[in-house]
C-alpha positions, 0 to 999 in steps of 0.5 A: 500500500502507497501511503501517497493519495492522490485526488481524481475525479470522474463522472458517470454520464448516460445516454437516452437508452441507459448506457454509460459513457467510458474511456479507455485508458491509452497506456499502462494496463489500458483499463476502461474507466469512467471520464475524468482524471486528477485534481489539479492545485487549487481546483474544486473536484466539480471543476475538474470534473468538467475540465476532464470531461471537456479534454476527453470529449470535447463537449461541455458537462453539467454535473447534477449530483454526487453519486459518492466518494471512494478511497482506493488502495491496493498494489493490485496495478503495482506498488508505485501507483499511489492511493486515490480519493475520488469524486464521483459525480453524475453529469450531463452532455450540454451538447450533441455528440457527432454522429450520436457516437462519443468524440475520442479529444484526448487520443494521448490519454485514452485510445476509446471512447464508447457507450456501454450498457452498465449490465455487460460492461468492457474487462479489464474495468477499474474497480472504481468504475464498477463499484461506483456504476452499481451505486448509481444504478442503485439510486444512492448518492452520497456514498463513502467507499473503501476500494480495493484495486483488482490483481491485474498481475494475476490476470495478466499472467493468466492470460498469457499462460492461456493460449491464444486462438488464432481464428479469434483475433483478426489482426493476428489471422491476416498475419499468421496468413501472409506468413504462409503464403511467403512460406509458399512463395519462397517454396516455389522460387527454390523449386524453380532455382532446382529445375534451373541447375543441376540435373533438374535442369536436364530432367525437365529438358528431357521431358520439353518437346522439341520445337518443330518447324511449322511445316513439319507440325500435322 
């Protein structure tokens, strides 16, 4: 346990239908979160709550209630991240999103910005983001949380030890594919350097019909 706290914020936004609106982080574990980020000095939590969800999306929000206040520790993402006191707010959009799809403004923070329904929410997610998404589905305001980060470390190593499917990732099936047709390029370019020399040459030379004049052809 780091015994640095450190201040965010974030904010649960919803669409007409329900979703929630979450940010994947760009770096580190890339974990999906809610928007937000830390506080700066001298900067009230509902201020940075806007500011945040300004620089992630582009659009300005209004902040309606304090869903609650949760104190985060554990190693579970390592021992120099510190400990975090967070405001989470509920907000409201007080403009359109393009396209009624979300606007990725911080590409160096996040890498995806996109609405999901609270019941089957992205892995891997913060634990904040849960916790605080079934406090507000719930209907509770005002709450104070203890949070315990998830063991990513573990996760993490399991995946790795589990094997991966190559029919299941595209991006990997296009490059396990253009392997093989190099493997068979490769292939037929050393069958045709061994019909060119040696006694390849000879046997296909064998087996070549001579050429004829055209007026020796039936």
């Amino acid at each position: 346990m780091s015994y640095e706290v450190t201040s965010a914020v974030a904010a649960i936004i919803e669409d007409a239908s329900g979703r929630v609106l979450l940010c994947q982080q760009a770096g580190g574990h890339q974990l999906w979160g809610l928007p937000g980020g830390r506080v700066r000095a001298a900067e009230s939590p509902v201020h940075a709550a806007v500011r945040d969800i300004f620089e992630e999306t582009g659009l300005e929000a209004e902040i309606v209630e304090l869903v609650g206040m949760y104190e985060v520790t554990g190693d579970g993402c390592g021992a120099a991240v510190p400990d975090l006191f967070v405001h989470v707010f509920r907000g409201r959009l007080g403009g359109r999103l393009e396209g009624g799809g979300p606007a990725l403004n911080a590409p160096g923070r996040i890498s995806r910005l996109a609405w999901h329904d609270p019941a089957s929410l992205p892995e891997p997610l913060t634990a904040t983001t849960r916790t605080a998404i079934a406090d507000a589905g719930a209907g509770r305001t005002g709450v104070i949380r203890n949070i315990t980060r998830d063991d990513l470390r573990e996760a993490r190593q399991e995946a790795r030890r589990r094997p991966r499917s190559r029919e299941k990732y595209g991006r990997g099936r296009v490059i396990y594919w253009f392997r093989g047709l190099l493997r068979a390029r490769r292939l037929h370019l050393d069958r045709r350097l061994c019909r060119r020399s040696g006694p390849g040459r000879r046997l296909a030379a064998r087996r070549r019909p001579r050429h004829r004049p055209d007026h020796a052809r039936p």
